[in-house]
N, C-alpha and C positions, 0 to 999 in steps of 0.2 A: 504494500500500500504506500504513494506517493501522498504527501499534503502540501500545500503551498495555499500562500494567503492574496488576496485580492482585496483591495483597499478601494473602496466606492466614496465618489466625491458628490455625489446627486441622491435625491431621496427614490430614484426610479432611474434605472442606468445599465445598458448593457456594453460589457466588457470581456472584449473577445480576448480567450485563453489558449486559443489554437498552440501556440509556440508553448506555451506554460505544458500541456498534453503533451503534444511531442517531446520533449525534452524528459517526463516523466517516462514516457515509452522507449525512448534510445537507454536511459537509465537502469530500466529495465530489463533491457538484454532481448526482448522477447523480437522472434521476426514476425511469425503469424498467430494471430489469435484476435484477442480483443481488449477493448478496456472502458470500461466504465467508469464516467466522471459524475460524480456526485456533490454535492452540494448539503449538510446536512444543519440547514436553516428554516426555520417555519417561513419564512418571509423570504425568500429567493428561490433561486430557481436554475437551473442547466438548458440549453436550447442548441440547436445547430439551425444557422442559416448563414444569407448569405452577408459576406466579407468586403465584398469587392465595390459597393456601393453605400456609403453611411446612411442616405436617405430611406431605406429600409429599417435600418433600428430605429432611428426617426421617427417612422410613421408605424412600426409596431408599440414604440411607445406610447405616441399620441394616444392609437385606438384604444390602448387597455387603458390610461389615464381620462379617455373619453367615458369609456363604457363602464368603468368599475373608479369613481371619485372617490377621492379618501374621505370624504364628507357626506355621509348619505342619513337619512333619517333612517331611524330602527335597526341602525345598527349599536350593535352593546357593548362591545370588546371597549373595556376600560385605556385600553393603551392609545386608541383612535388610531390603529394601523388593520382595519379588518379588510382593509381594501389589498393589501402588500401579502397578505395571507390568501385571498382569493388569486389575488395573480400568479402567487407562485405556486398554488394550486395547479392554474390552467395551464400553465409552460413543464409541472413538472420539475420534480427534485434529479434527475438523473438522464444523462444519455450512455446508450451505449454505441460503441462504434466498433469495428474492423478493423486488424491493422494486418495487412501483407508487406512482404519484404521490409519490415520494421519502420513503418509508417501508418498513418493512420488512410483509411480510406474513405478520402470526402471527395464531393463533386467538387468542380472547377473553382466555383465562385465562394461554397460554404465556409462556414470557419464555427470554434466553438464560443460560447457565450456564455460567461455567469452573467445574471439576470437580479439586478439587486433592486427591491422593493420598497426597503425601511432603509435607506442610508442615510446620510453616509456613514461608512462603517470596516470594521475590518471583518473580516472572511475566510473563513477556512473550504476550499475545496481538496477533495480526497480523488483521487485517481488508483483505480484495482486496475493490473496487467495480467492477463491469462492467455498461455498459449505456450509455444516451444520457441526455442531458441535457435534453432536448426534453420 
């Protein structure tokens, strides 16, 4: 098991870890198998998309800040973060991905994302490597 930390400067903020992953998988030794990136926060979240264009986490933002307001009536959670708990519900504590010939296997444009809710904040994401070394 890999850990490294991720330090969010926004109350809603995604911060791609691709290099932070790979660097856990060469470490690792492993060439093919797999590895899971987890996240193990009530209020964040793991995602893969795409990399190659920022107005994409942009307007993933927007829409969950649109759709899911940290200010809603009837909501009860003392802490007034029940909205950063529902998103990181919808995104998902965990991805799992491929890795051949000791890399990880994403499409062209994707990359990975910790997804932080209640920030800013410091973070702990965990990375498992399974597979062979061969």
């Amino acid at each position: 098991m890999r850990r490294f930390e991720v330090r969010t400067t926004q109350r809603n903020q995604f911060v791609e870890i691709t290099d932070k992953v790979r660097a856990a998988i060469l470490e690792s030794g492993i060439r093919d198998g797999f590895c899971i990136v987890y996240s193990p926060h009530t209020t964040a979240g793991i995602t893969i998309n795409e990399n190659a264009d920022p107005d994409v986490v942009h307007d993933m933002l927007l829409w969950l800040n649109r759709e899911i307001p940290q200010k809603q009536s009837g909501f009860r959670h003392g802490e007034e973060n029940s909205d950063s708990h529902i998103k990181a519900s919808l995104i998902g504590s965990s991805a799992n991905i491929v890795i051949d010939q000791g890399d990880l296997v994403l499409g062209r444009w994707q990359g990975v994302y910790f997804c932080e809710f209640d920030g800013p904040r410091s973070r702990q994401v965990m990375v498992k490597v399974v597979g062979t070394q061969e």
